[in-house]
Steps between C-alpha positions, in 0.01 A plus 500: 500500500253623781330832444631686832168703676605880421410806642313598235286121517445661867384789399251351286447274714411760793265693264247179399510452889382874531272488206287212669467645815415782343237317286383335782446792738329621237258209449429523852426824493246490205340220685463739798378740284209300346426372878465862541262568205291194561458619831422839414293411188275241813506815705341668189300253433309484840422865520380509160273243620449624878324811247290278324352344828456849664366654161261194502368569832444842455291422191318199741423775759336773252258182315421453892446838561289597229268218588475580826645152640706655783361499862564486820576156612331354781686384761474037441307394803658164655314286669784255542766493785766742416848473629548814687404837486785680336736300397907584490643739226740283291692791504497591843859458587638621121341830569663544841836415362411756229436724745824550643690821444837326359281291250571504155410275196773372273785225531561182485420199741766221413469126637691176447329180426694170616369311239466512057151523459330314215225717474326732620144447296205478775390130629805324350782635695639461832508704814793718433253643199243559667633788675569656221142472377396642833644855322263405168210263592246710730201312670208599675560499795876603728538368885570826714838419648404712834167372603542166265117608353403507134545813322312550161737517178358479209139401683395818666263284708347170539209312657508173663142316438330299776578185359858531564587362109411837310761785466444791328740730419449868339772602311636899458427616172860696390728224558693419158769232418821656383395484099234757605199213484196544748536226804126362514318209697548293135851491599474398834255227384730400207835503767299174646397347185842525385657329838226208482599398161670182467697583193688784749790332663374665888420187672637693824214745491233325365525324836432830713228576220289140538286585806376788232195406283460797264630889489251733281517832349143619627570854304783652383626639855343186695631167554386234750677173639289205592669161690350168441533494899642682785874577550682687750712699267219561237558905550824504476522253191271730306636816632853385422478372151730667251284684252616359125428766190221304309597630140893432612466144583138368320748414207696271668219241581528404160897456529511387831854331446615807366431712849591196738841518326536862467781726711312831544164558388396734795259814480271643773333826679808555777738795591758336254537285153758340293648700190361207301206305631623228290834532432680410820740172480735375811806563298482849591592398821277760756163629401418856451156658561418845492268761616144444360402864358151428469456348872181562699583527833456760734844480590756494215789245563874676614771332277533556130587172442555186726774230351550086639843410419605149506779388708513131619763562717501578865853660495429689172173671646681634786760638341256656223336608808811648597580722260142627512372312147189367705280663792394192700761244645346202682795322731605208566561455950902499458441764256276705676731496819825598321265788288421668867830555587632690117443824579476644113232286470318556798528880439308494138256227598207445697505081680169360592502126690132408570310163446215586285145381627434341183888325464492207300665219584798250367437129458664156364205306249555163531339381162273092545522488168730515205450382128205307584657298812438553883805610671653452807346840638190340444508335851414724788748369780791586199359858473507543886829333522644779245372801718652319793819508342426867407656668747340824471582687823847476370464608187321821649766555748844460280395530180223794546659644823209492599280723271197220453280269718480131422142477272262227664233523178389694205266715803756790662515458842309829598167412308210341693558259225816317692398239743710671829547143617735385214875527555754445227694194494842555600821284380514198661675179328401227669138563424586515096651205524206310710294632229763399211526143605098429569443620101758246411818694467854344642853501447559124342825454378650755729625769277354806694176529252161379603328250245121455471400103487538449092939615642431877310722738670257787676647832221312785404592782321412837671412774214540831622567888335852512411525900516433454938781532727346411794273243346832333361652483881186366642509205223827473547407454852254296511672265270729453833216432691328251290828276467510427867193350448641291201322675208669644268368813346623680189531916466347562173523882447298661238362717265176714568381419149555135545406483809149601357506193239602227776196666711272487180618120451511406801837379467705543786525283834487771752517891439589824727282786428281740712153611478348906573253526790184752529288589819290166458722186297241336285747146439218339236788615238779306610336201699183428373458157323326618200832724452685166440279439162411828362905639464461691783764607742488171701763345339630292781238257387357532874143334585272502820121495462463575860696788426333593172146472701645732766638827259173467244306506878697805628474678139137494496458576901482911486469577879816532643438315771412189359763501258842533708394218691494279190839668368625372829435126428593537148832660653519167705476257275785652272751512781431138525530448129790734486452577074765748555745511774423876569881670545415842581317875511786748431580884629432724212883704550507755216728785441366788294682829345394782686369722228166263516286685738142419661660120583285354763403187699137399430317226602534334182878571522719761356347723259733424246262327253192707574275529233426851475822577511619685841828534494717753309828746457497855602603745210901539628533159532408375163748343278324406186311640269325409157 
């Protein structure tokens, strides 16, 4: 006979369910509380050290006084051009925010990332990291977001020779990465040995870094930059190279595999660091970096802490954003519209709608070549066919409402480097299909598909990031659009992370992605031919020695005047090419949670990511706490 389930089997039953809970939270909580310890016992650890540095110095200034070594230092004469006077304070507009009567360090600054990131280790990860790093990596030189002029960081000044290819830098003396180490010129030096290396997966910034023949530690608070020839941006690519801790990183040249494949291997001198500087993994799901105790500046950062949480989805952000787990909410145009008009939103939130002088723009790659074989996007007159199909205006107007202009190049239509005289090309059907049919393409047997001569149907799959909304309805779109001209394209939404692989492989047929602008577009990166060979981030395969000849012309012509000019017919010859079919420059329309104060309009853009930190939460207002 059956055994019936008793009360008393219930019982016992109920009690091994406690018992494991119980053991459980319990686990958890001794796991917390060795998190705790470690932490402590680092915390520990570094001051016991920070007093072995300080005790060593002390001991370093008596030998030096005792043998008379100290004088006055004369002031280094410079016979070379400088550039300026007196240049900005890096900390300029920190130190008026810290100014302010209601400001007050402490809290948190919370942001949502639309995308898992793979890593965050320097030179191998993506754009989403590299704001992050922003917080950790420092670099000599910052660009003053008011009058757009360099403002010494960690270089308290610099010299310009007369031959245009030296730079020399001279670095502050107290600035120490977050394990208490001494910044010097060897690390500066060793930051562009260490990018140059071929066993370093950082193809994309060895490109910026070619023009460069040597960086030198001339002493241990000097370093000078000398190009193999002249380049426009030659200031700001020293100036703006992240500094890399030499006895951090040194080991890794030797296990080069093991940092191109690492997750979080990220220390440096800024306002903030990572509880681990090699210990974060992207299964934790948001990063965490906190306030650097031993950072230099003359201006200490406002938050406590500042955390990235991942969430992919559009819907999901807003509502985290509702409920006031995140600070920053960037909206989508039906979005945004609908946001203006709830009133508990509006009344705990600050909106800001503004197209940022440096807006980046949105594009559709159309790869020429896949797995070793030319494509169809190969041929020109297809490439201009598929922007005359694009119909971008509409786009713009139904899909954006409006928030966006239709993008005519990589060059943003305000810069002296847009040719005034080009006009985007607006829908128009007809002229696709002129173009269509004289490359070969027409409807044969009559089923509604175009067929190139060998009878293959004209398909393409378009990849583009699955976690987009709006990027979804304009493929969706599109894929409208492109029928009526009988080709048949195929939505092929996606992962961030393997988006990355198919761009790395080259393995796609055409891709929607965007790329970030700055106050002069240098486009050797993404459309130069030698990008094609060396893995860098011309992976639509796309060719043009004219155009090559053109951008290594205008790289290495420093007057201003001479150069926009040749930006101009480089401009040109890609709106004949059409690479991309440029979609569009988008509004910036951001909502932010009114505690944040000092949030301002720049001409870089919104303050949000400045770098010292400006913005922060008045005591009364601050909700966390460590």
């Amino acid at each position: 006979m059956d055994r019936n389930f008793s009360v008393k089997d219930f019982s016992l039953f109920s009690f091994l369910v406690v018992l494991m809970i119980i053991m459980l939270l319990s686990m958890y909580m001794i796991d917390r509380q060795w998190s705790k310890m470690a932490q402590m016992q680092r915390l520990m650890d570094e001051q016991a050290k920070d007093l072995r540095l300080m005790q060593g110095m002390v001991r370093n200034i008596e030998q030096r006084l005792r043998k008379g070594q100290f004088a006055v230092a004369a002031k280094p004469q410079n016979t070379d051009t400088n550039l300026g006077n007196a240049p900005p304070d890096a900390f300029r507009r920190a130190a008026l925010a810290a100014n302010q009567d209601d400001y007050k360090e402490g809290d948190w600054y919370v942001q949502a990332i639309a995308t898992g990131l793979k890593t965050i280790t320097p030179l191998v990860s993506d754009v989403y990291s590299s704001n992050i790093q922003s917080y950790i990596l420092e670099s000599l030189l910052v660009r003053d977001s008011d009058s757009l002029e360099w403002a010494g960081l960690i270089a308290k000044d610099w010299q310009i020779h007369e031959d245009g290819l030296t730079f020399t830098f001279n670095l502050r003396e107290d600035v120490r990465f977050s394990d208490g180490m001494p910044l010097e010129a060897k690390d500066v030096a060793f930051s562009y040995q260490f990018i140059m290396d071929e066993r370093i997966a950082a193809p994309r910034s060895r490109a910026y870094f070619e023009k460069m023949e040597s960086v030198t530690a001339v002493d241990q608070y000097t370093v000078e930059f000398k190009y193999k020839e002249p380049y426009f941006n030659a200031l700001s690519l020293a100036g703006g190279m992240s500094i890399l801790a030499k006895h951090f990183y040194e080991p890794y040249l030797e296990k080069a595999e093991k940092f191109n494949e690492s997750k979080g291997l990220l220390l440096g001198s800024g306002p903030y660091r990572l509880p681990d500087p090699k210990g974060w993994t992207p299964d934790q799901g948001m990063v965490e970096v906190n306030r650097n105790p031993r950072y230099w500046g003359t201006v200490q950062p406002s938050f406590d802490r500042m955390l990235w949480r991942v969430i992919e989805n559009d819907s999901a952000r807003l509502t985290t954003f509702r409920n006031g787990d995140i600070d920053v909410y960037s909206a989508r145009p039906r979005e945004y519209q609908k946001l203006l008009k709830d009133d508990d939103l509006i009344n705990r939130t600050q909106n800001f709608e503004y197209m940022s002088p440096s807006a980046g723009y949105s594009y559709i790659g159309w790869n020429q070549k896949k797995a070793g074989k030319t494509t169809r996007f190969a041929d020109q007159r297809v490439r201009q066919a598929m922007t005359y199909l694009t119909d971008r205006k509409r786009i713009i107007d139904e899909i954006m409402l409006g928030y966006g202009e239709v993008a005519i190049s990589p060059f943003n239509p305000r810069s002296n480097q847009h040719d005034t005289a080009l006009k985007p090309r607006d829908f128009n059907l007809e002229k696709a299909q002129q173009l269509l049919a004289a490359a070969g393409y027409q409807d044969a047997n009559g089923d509604g598909i175009i067929e190139d001569q060998s009878g293959a149907p004209f398909e393409f799959e378009l990849v583009y990031f699955q976690g987009s909304e709006d990027t979804k309805r304009i493929v969706l779109f599109l894929k409208d659009l492109y029928a009526s001209a009988g080709i048949l394209m195929k939505p092929k939404p996606t992962e961030w992370s393997v988006m990355l692989d198919l761009l790395g492989e080259r393995n796609f047929d055409a891709i929607s992605l965007g790329w970030s602008s700055g106050i002069e577009t240098d486009i050797y990166q993404m459309f130069h031919g030698k990008q094609v060979d060396n893995n860098g981030d011309n992976f639509i395969n796309y060719k043009n020695p004219e155009l090559d000849e053109l951008i290594d012309k205008a790289r290495a012509t420093v007057d201003e005047d001479e150069r926009m000019p040749l930006w101009q017919q480089a401009e040109n010859i890609m709106f004949e090419d059409q690479p991309y079919t440029f979609l569009m420059r988008r509004k910036t329309m951001a909502f932010i949670d009114k505690r944040m104060q000092n949030v301002v309009i720049t001409k870089m853009g919104l303050n949000s990511s400045s770098v010292p930190v400006e913005w922060y939460v008045p005591q009364e207002q601050q909700k966390y706490g460590d």
